[in-house]
Backbone as ProteinMPNN parsed JSONL, in Angstrom:
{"seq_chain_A": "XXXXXXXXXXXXXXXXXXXXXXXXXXXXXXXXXXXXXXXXXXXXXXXXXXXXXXXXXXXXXXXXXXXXXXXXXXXXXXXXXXXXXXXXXXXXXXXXXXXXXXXXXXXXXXXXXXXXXXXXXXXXXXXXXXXXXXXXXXXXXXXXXXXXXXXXXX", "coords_chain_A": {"N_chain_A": [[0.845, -1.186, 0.0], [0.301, 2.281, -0.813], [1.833, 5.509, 0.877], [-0.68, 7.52, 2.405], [-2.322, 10.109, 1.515], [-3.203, 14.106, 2.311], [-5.313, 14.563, 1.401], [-6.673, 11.908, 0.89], [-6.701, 11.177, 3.898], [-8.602, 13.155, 4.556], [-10.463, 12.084, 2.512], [-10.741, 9.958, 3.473], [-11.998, 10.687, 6.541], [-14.589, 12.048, 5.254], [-15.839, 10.389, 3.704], [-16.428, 8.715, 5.716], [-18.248, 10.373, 7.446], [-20.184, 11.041, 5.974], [-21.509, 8.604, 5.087], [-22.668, 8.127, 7.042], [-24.562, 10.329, 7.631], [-25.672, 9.357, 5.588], [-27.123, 6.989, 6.177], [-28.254, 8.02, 8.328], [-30.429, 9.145, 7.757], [-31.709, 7.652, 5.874], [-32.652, 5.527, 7.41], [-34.536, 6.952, 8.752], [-38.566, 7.25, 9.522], [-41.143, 7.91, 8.068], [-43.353, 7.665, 9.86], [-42.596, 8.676, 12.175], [-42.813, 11.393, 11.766], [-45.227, 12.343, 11.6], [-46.938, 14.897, 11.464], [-45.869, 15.572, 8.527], [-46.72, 15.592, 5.592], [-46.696, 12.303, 3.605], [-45.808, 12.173, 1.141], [-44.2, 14.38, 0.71], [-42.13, 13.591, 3.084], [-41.193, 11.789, 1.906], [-39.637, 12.283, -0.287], [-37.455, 14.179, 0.698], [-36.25, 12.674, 2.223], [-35.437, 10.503, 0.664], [-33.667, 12.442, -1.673], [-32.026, 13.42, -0.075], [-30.496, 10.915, 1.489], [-29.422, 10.312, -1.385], [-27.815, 12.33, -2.311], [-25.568, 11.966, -0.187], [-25.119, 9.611, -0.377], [-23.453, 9.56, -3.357], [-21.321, 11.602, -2.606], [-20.188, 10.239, -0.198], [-19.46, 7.827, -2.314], [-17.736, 9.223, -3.747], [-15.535, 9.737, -2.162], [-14.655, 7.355, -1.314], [-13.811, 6.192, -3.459], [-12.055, 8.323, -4.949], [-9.793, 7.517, -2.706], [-9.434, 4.682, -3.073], [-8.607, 4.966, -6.143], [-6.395, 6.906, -5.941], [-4.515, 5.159, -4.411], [-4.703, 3.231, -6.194], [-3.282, 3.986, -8.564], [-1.099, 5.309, -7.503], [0.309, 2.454, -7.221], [0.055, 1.489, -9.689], [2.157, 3.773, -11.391], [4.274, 2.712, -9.49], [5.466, 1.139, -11.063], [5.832, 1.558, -13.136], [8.276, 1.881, -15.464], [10.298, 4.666, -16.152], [11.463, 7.409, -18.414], [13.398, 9.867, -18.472], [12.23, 12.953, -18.961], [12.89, 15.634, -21.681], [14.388, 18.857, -20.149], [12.362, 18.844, -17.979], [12.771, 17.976, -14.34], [14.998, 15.227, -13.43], [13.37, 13.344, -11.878], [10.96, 14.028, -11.949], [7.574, 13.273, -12.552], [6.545, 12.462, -15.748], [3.839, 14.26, -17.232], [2.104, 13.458, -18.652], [1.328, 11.581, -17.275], [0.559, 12.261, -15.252], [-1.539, 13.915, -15.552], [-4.184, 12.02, -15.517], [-4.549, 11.422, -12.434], [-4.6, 14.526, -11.795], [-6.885, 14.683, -13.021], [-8.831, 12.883, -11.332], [-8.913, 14.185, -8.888], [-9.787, 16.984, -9.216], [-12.348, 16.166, -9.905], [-13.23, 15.006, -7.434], [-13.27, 17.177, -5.967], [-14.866, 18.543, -6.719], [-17.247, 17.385, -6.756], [-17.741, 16.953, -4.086], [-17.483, 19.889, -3.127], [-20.345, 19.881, -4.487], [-21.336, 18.161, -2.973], [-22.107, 18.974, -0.194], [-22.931, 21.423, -0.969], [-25.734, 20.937, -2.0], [-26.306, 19.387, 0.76], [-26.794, 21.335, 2.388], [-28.662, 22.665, 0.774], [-31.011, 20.37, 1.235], [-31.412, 20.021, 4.025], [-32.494, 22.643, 4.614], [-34.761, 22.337, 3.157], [-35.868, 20.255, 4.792], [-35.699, 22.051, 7.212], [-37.971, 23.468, 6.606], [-39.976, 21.676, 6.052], [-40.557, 20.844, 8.715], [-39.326, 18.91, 9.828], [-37.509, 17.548, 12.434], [-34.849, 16.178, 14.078], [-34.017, 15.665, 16.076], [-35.258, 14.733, 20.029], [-38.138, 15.621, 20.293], [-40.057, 18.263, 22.512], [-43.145, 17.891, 24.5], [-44.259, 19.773, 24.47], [-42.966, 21.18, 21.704], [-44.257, 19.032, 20.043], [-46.825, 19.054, 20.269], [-47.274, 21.611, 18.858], [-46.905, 20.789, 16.267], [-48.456, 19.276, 15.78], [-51.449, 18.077, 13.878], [-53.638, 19.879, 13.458], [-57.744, 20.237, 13.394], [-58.375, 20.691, 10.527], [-56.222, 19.794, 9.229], [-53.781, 21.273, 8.763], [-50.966, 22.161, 10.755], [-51.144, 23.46, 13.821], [-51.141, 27.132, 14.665], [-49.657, 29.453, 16.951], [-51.044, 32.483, 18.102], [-50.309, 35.792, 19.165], [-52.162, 37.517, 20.986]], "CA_chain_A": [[0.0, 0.0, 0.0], [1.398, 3.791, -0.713], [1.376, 6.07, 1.838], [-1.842, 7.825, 2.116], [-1.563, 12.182, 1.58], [-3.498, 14.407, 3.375], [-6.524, 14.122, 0.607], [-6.781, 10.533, 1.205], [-7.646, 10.978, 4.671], [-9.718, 13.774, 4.163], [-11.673, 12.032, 2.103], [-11.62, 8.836, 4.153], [-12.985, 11.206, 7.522], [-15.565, 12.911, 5.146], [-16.416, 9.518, 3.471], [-17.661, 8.558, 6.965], [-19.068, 11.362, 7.779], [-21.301, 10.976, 4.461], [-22.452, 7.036, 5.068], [-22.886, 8.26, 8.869], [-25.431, 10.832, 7.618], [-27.123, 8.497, 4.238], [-27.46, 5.892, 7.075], [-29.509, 7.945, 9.361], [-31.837, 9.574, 6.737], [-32.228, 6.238, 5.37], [-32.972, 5.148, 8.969], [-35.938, 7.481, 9.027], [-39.414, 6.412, 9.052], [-42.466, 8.731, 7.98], [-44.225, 7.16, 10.941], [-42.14, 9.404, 12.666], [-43.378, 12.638, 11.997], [-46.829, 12.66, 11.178], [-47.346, 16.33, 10.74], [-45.235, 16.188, 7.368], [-47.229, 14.889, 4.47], [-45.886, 11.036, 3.59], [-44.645, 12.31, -0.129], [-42.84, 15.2, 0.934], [-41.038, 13.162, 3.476], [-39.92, 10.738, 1.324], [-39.222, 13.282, -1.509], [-36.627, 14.691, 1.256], [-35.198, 10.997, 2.458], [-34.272, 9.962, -1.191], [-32.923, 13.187, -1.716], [-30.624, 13.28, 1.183], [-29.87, 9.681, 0.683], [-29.071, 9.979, -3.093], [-26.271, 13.411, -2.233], [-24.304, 11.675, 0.353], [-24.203, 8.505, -1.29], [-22.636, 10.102, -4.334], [-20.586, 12.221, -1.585], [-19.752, 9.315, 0.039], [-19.282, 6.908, -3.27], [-16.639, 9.244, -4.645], [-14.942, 9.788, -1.464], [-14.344, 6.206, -1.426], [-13.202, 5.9, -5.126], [-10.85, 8.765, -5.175], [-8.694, 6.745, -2.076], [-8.995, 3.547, -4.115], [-7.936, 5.201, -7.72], [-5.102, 7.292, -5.271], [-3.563, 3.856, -3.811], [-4.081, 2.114, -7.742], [-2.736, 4.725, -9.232], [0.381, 4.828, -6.927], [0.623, 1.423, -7.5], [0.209, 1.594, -11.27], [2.869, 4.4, -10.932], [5.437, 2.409, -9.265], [5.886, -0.162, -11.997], [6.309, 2.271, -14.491], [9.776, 2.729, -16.635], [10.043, 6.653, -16.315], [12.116, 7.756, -19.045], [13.129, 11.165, -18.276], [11.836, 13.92, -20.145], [14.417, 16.689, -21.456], [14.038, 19.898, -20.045], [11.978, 18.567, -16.72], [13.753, 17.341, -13.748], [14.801, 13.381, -13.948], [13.131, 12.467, -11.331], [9.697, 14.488, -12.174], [7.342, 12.441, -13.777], [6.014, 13.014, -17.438], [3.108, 15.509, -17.351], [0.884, 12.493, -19.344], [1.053, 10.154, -16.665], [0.314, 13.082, -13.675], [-3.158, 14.578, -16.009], [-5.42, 10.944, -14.575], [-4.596, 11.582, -11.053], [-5.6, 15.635, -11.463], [-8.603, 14.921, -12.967], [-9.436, 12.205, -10.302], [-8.283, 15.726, -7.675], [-10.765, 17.956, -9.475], [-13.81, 15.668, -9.892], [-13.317, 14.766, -6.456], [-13.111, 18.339, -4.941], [-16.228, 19.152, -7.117], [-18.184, 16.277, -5.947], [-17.441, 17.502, -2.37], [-18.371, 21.082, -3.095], [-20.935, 19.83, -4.61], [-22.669, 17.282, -1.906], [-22.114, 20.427, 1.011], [-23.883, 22.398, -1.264], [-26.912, 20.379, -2.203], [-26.597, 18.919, 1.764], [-27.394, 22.614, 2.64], [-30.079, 22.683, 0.393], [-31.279, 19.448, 1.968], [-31.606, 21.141, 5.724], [-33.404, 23.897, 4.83], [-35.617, 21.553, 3.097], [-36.283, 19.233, 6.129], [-36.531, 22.14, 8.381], [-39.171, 23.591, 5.763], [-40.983, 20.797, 6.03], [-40.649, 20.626, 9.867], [-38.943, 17.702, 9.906], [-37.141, 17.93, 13.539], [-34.04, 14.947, 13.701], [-33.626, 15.581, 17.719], [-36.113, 14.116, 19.614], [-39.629, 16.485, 20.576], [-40.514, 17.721, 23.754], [-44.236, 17.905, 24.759], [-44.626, 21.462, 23.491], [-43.184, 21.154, 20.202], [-44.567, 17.733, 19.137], [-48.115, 19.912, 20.424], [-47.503, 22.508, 17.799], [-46.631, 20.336, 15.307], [-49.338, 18.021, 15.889], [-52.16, 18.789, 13.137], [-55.716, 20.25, 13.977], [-58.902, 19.154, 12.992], [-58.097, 20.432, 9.185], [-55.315, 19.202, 9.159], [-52.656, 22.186, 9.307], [-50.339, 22.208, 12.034], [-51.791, 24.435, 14.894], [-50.297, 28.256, 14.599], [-49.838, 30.552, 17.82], [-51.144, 33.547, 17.668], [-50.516, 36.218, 20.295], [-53.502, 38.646, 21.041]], "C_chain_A": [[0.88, 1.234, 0.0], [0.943, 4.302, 0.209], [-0.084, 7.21, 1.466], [-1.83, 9.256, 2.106], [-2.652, 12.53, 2.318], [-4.859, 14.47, 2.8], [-7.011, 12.826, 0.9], [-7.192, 10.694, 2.79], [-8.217, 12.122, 5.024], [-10.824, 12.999, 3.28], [-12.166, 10.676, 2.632], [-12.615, 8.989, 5.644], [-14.231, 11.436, 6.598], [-16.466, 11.8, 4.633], [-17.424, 8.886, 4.714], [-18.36, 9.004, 7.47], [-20.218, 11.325, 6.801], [-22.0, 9.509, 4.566], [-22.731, 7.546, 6.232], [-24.587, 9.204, 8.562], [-26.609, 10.059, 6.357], [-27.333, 7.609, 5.456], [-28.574, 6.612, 8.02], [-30.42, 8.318, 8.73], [-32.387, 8.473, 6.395], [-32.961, 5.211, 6.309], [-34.674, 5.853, 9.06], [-36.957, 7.294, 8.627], [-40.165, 7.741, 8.961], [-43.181, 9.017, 9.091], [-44.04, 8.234, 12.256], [-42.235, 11.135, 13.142], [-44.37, 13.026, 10.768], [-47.293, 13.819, 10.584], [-46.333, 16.796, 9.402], [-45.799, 15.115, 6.418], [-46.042, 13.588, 3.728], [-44.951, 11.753, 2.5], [-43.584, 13.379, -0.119], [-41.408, 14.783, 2.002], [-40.457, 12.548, 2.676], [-39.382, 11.522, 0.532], [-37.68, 13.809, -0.768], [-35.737, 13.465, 1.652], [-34.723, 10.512, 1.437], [-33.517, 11.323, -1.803], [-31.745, 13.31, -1.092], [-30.033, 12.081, 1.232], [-28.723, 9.961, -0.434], [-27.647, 11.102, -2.977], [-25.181, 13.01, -0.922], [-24.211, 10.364, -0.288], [-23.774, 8.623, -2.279], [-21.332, 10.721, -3.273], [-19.623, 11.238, -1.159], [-18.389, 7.932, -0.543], [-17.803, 7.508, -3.653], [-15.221, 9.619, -3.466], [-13.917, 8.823, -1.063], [-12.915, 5.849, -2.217], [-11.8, 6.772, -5.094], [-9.588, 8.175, -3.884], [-8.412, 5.678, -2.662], [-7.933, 3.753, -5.367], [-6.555, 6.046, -6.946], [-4.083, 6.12, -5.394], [-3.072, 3.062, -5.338], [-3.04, 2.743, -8.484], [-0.823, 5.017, -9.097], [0.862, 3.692, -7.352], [1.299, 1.164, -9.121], [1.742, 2.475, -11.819], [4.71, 3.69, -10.724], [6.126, 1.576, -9.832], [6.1, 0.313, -13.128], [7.685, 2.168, -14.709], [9.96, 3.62, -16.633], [11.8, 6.379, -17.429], [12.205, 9.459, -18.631], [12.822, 12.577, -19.404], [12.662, 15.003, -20.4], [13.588, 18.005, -21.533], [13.316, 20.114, -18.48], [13.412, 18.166, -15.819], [13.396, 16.127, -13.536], [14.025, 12.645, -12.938], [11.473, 12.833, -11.527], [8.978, 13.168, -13.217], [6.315, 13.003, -14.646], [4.598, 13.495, -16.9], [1.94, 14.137, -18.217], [0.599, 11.849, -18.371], [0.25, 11.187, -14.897], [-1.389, 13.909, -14.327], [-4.432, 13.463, -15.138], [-5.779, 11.619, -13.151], [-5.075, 13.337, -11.109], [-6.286, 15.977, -11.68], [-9.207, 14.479, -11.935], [-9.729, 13.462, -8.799], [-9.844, 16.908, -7.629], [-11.933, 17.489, -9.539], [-14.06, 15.69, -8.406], [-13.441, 15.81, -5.82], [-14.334, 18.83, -5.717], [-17.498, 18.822, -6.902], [-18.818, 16.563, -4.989], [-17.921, 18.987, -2.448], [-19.635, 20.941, -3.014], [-21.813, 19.043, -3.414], [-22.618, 18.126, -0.698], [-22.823, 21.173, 0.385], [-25.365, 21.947, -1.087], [-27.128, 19.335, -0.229], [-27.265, 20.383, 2.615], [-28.667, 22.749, 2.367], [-31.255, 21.769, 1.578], [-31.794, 19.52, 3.45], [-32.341, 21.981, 5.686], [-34.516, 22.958, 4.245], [-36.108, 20.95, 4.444], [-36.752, 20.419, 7.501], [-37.694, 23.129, 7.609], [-40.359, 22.88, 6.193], [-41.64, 20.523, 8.033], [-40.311, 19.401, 10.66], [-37.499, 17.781, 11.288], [-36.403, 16.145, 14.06], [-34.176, 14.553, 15.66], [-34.818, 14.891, 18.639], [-37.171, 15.666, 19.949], [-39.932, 16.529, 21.775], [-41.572, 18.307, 23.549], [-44.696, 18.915, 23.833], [-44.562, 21.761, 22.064], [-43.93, 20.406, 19.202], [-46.498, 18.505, 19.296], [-48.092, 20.81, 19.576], [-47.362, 22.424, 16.266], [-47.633, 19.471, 15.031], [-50.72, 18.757, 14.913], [-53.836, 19.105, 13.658], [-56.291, 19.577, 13.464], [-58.528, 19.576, 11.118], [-56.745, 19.985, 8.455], [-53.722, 20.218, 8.832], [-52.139, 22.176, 10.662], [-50.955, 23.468, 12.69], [-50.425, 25.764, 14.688], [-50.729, 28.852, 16.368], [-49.933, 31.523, 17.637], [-51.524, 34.753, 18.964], [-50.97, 37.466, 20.113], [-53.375, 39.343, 22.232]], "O_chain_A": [[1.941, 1.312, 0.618], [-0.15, 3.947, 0.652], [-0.355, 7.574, 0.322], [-1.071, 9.66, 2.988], [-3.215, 11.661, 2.984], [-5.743, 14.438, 3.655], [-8.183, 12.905, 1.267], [-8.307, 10.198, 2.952], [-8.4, 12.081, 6.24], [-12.007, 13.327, 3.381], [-13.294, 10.202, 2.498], [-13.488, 8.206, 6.019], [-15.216, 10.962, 7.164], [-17.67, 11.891, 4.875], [-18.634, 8.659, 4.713], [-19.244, 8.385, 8.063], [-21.293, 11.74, 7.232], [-23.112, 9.385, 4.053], [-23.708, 6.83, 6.451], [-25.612, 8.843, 9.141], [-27.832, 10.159, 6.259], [-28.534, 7.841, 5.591], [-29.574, 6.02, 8.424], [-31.5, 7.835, 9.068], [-33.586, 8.295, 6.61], [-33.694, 4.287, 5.955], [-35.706, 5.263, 9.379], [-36.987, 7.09, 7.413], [-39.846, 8.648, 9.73], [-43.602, 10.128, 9.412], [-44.901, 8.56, 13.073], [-41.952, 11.794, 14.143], [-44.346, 13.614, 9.687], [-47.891, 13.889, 9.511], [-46.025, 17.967, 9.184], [-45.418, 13.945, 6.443], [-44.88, 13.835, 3.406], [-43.749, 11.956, 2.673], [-42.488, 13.375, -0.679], [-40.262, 15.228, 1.957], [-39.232, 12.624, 2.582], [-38.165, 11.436, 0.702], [-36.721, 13.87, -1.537], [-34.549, 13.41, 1.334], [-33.567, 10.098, 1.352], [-32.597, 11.015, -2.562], [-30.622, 13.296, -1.597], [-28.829, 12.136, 0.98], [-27.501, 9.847, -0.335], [-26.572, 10.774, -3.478], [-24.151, 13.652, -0.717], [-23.116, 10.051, -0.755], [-23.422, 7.49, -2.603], [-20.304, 10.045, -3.313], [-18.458, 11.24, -1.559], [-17.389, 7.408, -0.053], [-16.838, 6.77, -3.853], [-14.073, 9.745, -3.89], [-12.786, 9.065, -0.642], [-11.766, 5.499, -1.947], [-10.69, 6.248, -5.176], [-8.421, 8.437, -4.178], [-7.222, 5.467, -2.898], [-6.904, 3.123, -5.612], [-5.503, 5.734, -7.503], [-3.128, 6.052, -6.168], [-1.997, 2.572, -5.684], [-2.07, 2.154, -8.962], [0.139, 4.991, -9.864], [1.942, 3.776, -7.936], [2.405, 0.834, -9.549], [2.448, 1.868, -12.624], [5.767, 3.915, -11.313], [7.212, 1.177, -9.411], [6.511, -0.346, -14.083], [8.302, 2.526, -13.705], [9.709, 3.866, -17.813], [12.758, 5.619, -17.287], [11.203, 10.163, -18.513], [13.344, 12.859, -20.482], [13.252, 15.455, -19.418], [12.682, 18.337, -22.298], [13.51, 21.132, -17.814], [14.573, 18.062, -16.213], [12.249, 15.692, -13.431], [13.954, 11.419, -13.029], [10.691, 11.922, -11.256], [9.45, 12.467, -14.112], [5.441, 13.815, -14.343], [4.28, 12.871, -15.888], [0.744, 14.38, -18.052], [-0.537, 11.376, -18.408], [-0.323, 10.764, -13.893], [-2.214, 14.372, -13.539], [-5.314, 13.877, -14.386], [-6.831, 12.152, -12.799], [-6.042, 13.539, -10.376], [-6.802, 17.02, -11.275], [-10.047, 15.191, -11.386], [-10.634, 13.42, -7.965], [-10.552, 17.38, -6.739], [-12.816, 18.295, -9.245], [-15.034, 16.335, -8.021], [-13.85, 15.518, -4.696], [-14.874, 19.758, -5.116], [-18.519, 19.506, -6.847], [-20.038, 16.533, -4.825], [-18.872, 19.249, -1.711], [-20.306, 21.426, -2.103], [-22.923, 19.453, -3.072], [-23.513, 17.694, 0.029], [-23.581, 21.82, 1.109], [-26.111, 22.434, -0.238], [-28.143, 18.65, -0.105], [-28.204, 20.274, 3.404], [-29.605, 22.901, 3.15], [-32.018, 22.254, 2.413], [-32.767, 18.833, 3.762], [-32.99, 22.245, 6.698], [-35.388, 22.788, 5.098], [-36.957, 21.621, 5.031], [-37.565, 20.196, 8.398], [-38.438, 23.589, 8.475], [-41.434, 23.337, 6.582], [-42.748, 20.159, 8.429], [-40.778, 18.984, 11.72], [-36.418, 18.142, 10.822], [-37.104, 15.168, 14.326], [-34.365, 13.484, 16.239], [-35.586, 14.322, 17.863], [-36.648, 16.759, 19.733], [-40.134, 15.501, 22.42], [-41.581, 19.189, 22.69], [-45.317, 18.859, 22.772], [-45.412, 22.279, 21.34], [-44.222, 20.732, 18.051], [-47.272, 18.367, 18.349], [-49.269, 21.041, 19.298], [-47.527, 23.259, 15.377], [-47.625, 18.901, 13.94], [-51.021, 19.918, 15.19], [-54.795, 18.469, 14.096], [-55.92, 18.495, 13.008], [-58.43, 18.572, 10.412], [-56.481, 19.916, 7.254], [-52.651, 19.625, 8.708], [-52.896, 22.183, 11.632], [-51.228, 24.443, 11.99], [-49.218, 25.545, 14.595], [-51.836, 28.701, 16.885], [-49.032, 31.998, 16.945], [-52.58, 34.759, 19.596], [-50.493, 38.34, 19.39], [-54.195, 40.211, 22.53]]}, "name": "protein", "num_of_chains": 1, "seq": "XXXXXXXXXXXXXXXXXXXXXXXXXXXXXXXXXXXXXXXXXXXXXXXXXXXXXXXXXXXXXXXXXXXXXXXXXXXXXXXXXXXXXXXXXXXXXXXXXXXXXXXXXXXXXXXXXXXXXXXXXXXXXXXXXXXXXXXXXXXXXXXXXXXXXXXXXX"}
């Protein structure tokens, strides 16, 4: 195994951090909070799901394709290139690994962004992860037409 850089375990903390959070969304039942119409919960649980397990997925991948890549790497022939220094290696063989760099850091922008989204969604919806005490689960709890009860101070 090559040694691992400081990307590699960045993306093996954030990788866990990303199955840690698809695992509990995925965990969550409807049953759970009643006062949020079934299809908009789920609409929000496969959402949040679906952006850390991409999050997650490529978090994974780019430590795998790192380690192969090293690997792949160390079995090479380097011929040195004239004009570089001999121990640099060729500029063809270093483009894979900084696309794998840039997908991966766009990925990651990207699933913090759309996990943002995701939050304001859920607390939109009123979807409350912690648990409920008396009072809130009472104002959340739906009247007779079925809107959550408003306070209104007179």
């Amino acid at each position: 195994m090559h040694h691992l850089d400081f990307l590699d375990i960045v993306a093996i903390l954030l990788g866990i951090s990303f199955t840690i959070a698809k695992l509990d969304a995925q965990g969550r039942k409807a049953e759970s909070f009643a006062h949020v119409p079934v299809a908009d919960f789920e609409r929000w649980r496969n959402w949040t799901v679906s952006i850390y397990r991409l999050g997650s997925g490529m978090c994974f991948l780019r430590v795998l394709f790192h380690q192969g890549w090293a690997l792949y790497l160390g079995r090479q022939t380097l011929t040195p290139v004239p004009g570089l220094n001999p121990a640099a290696v060729p500029p063809a063989l270093m483009y894979p690994a900084m696309a794998m760099d840039a997908v991966f850091l766009g990925v990651l922008a990207s699933t913090f962004i759309r996990g943002a989204r995701a939050r304001t969604l859920r607390r939109e919806l009123g979807i409350v992860l912690s648990p409920l005490t008396p009072q809130q689960a009472a104002a959340l709890a739906p009247n007779d037409d079925g809107e959550p009860e408003t306070k209104t101070n007179d």
